[in-house]
C-alpha positions in Angstrom: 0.0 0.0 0.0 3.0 2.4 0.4 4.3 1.9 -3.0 0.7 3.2 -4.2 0.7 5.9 -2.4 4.7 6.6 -2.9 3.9 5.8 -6.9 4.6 9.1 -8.9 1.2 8.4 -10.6 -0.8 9.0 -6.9 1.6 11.8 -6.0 0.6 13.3 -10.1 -2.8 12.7 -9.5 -3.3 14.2 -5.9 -1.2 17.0 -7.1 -3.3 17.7 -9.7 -6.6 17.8 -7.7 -5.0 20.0 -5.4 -4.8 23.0 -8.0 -8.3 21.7 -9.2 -9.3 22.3 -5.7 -8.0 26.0 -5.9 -9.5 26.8 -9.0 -12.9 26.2 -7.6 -12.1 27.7 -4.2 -10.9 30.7 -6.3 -14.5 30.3 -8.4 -16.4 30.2 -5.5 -14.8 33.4 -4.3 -15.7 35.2 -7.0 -19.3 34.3 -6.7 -20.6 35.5 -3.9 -23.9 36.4 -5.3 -24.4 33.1 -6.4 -27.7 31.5 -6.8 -28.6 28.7 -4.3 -28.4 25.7 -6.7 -25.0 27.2 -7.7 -23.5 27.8 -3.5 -24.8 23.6 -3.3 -22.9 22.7 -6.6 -19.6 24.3 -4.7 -20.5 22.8 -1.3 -20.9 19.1 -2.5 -17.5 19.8 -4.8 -15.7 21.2 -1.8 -17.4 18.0 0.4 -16.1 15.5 -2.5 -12.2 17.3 -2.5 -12.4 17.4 1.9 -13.3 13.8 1.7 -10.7 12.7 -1.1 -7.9 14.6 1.1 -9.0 13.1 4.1 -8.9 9.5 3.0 -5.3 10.4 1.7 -4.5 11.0 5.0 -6.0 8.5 6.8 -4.2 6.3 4.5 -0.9 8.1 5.5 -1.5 7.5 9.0 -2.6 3.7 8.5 0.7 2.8 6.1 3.0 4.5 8.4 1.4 3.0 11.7 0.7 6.2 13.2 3.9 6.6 15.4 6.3 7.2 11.7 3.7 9.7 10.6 5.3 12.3 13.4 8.8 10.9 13.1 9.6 10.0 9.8 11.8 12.7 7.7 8.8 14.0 6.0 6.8 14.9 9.3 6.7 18.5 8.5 4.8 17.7 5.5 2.5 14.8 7.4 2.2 17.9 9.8 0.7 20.5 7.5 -1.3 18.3 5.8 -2.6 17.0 8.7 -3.6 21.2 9.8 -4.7 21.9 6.4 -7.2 18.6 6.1 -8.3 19.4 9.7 -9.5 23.0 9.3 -11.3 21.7 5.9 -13.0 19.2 7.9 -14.2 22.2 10.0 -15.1 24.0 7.4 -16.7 21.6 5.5 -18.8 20.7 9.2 -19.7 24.4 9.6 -21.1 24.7 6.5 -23.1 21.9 6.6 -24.3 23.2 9.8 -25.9 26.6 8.0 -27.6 24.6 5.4 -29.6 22.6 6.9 -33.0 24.2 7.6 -34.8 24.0 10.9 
């Protein structure tokens, strides 16, 4: 499972849906008039990206038996991915806090 994840082709294709991630964050900044059906279309995106980045990590944190994940010589990296996926989980939670409708 570590070769997959190591494999150029995962670290190219996570890469890759990281700037696709900022070109709709940058999208979604730009409209913030946007109709309702348009603010769900970027919500379920941003849920779909959250959850795709959060598996990868999840996965880092299984393959490397959780204790390597702080020590190994790429921590600072495990780190700050770990921060980043965290406050999208937050974010992601908070927003689906405001649209549901009571």
């Amino acid at each position: 499972m570590n070769e997959f994840r190591q494999a150029k082709f995962t670290q190219n294709f996570l890469a890759v849906l990281i700037a696709i991630n900022f070109c709709f964050n940058c999208a979604q900044a730009q409209l913030k008039r946007a109709s309702e059906s348009t603010t769900q279309y970027f919500f379920y995106v941003d849920v779909g990206f959250t959850a795709i980045f959060a598996l990868e990590l999840a996965m880092n944190l299984f393959i490397n038996w959780f204790w390597a994940f702080w020590t190994c010589p790429e921590w600072k990296w495990n780190y700050f991915d770990l921060i980043v996926v965290g406050i999208s989980l937050a974010g992601t939670f908070v927003s689906s806090i405001r649209q549901v409708t009571f």
